[in-house]
N, C-alpha and C positions, 0 to 999 in steps of 0.2 A: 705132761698129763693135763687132761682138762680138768678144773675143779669144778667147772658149772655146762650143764649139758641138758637144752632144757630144747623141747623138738615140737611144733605142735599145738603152743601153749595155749589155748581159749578162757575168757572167764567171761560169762555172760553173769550181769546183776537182774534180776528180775522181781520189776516193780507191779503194781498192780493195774497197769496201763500199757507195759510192753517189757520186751526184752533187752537188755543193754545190754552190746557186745562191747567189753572194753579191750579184752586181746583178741585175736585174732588167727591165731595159727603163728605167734610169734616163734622164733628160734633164736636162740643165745648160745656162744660157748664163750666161757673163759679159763683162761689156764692159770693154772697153781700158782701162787705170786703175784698176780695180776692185778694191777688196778685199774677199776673203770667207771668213768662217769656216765651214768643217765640221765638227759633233760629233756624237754618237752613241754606243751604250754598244762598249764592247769588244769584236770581233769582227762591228761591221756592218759590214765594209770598205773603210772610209775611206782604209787604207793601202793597199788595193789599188785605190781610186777614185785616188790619189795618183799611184802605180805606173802606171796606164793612162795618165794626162795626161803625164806625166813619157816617156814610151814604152820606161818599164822592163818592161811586160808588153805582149802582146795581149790584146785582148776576144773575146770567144767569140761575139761576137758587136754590132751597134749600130756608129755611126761617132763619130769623136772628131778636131774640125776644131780645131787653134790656128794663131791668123793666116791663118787661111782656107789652111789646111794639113790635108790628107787624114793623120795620123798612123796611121788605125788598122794600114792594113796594109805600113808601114816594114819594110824590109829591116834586119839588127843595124848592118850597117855606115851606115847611112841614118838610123836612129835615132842612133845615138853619132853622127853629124855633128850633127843637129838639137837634141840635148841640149847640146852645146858650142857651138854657136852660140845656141842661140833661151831656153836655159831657165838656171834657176837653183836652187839646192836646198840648205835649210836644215834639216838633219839636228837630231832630239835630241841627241846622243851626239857632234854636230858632225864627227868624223870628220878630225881635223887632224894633220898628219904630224908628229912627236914631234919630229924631229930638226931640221924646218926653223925659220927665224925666222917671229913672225908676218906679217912684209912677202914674204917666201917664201912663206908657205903661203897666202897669196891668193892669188897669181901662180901655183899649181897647174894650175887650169883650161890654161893654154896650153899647158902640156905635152903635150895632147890633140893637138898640129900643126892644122895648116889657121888660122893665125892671121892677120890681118889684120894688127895692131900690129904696130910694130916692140918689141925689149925694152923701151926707153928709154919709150915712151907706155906700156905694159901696167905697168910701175914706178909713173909718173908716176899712174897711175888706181887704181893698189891703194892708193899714200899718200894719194888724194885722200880715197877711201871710208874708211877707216883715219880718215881726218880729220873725216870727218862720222860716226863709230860711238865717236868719241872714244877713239882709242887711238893718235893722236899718240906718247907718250910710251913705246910698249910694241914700238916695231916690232922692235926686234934679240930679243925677248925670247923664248923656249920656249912651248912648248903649257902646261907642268906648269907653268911662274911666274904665270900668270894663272889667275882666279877663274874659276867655271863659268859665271859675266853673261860675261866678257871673253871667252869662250872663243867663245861663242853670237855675240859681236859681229863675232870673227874671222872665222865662219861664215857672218854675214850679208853682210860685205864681200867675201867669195869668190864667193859667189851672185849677186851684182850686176857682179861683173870683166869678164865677158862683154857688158854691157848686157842681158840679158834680154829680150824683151818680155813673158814670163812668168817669177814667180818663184813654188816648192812649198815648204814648209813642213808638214815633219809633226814635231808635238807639240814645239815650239820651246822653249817654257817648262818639259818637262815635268821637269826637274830643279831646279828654281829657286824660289826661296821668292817670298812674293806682291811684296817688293819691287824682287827683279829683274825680276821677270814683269812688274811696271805699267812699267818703264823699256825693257824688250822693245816693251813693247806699241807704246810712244809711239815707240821707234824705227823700226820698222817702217810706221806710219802715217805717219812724218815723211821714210822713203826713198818709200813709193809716193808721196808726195804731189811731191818735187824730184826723183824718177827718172820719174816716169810709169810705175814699172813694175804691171801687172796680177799680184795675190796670191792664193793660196789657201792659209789656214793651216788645216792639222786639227788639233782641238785638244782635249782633256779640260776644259779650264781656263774657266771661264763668264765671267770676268774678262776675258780675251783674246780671248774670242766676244764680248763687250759693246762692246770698244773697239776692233774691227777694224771692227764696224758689221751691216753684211748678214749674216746665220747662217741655215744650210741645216744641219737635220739627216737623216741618212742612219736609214733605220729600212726594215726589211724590203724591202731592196734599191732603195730608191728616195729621192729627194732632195723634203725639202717644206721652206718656208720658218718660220720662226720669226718670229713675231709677239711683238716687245714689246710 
């Protein structure tokens, strides 16, 4: 089954001087379990290819199907349901609330309401991920006690709280020297591989394109595959 089924894709930005076409009539599919990286230079809109799957933006046009889900043309409040239920998102920069613990700031996501768990399961699955990103030992601890790797692993266990059946990833490693990047790497091949969940990392890092596997690069608004 495909989980990503996107046909068409155009997104024109429009400044007060012209129109920028950053996609083009791109097309994508990936299938369920799938991981895959996207690179490209600076500025071909991988972050806004990101942005559209995620349904942080609309397309200007083209359709964009996850789990055989019409996304393109969501309502805000229909998108922010579909994002808290259905997706996952691993920010560079991480994005973790200062004040909470790390067992806190997993448990984030439910604050969104419409939750299914009760506290006590939504606890029990943030220690579980926590346990398999190997930070057992860090749960009571601050955003600022932990390393920029730890920080990123915090980030990756909040992305998965929800169960996902998709999880986004833009520029994961992009703060991290090559030896947290190889231990990134492996982690994230090692949750799609015991979650099932289907990945899209965009990435600068040719390392983290090599061991995600499948690589699509983005070039003049369209998606072609990379041959090793």
């Amino acid at each position: 089954m495909a989980m990503i089924e996107v046909a068409g894709l155009t997104k024109i930005h429009e400044t007060q001087t012209e129109a920028l076409r950053v996609l083009d009539g791109l097309a994508l599919e990936v299938a369920a379990g799938e991981a895959v990286a996207i690179v490209g230079p600076s500025g071909s809109g991988k972050t806004t290819l990101l942005n559209l799957l995620g349904a942080l933006d609309q397309p200007s046009g083209g359709t964009i199907r996850i789990a055989e889900r019409n996304i393109s043309g969501l309502t805000t409040a229909e998108a922010a349901r579909f994002r808290n239920r259905s997706l996952g998102f691993i920010f560079q920069h991480h994005h973790l609330l200062p004040q909470l613990s790390v067992l806190e700031n997993v448990q984030v996501p439910r604050l969104a309401g419409d939750w299914e768990e009760t506290p006590a399961e939504t606890e029990a699955r943030a220690r579980d991920l926590l346990h398999k990103v190997g930070l057992d030992h860090r749960l009571q601890h601050l955003p600022w006690q932990l390393s920029g790797g730890e920080r990123l692993r915090v980030g990756v266990a909040r992305a998965l709280l929800n169960r996902p059946c998709l999880v986004l990833a833009d520029e994961p490693t992009g703060l991290l020297d090559a030896a947290a990047t190889e231990r990134v790497a492996e982690l994230l091949l090692q949750l799609n591989r015991e979650e099932g969940v289907t990945m899209v990392v965009v990435t600068h890092n040719a390392t983290l394109a090599r061991r995600i596997g499948r690589t699509l690069e983005l070039t003049q608004g369209k998606l072609k595959e990379v041959v090793r």
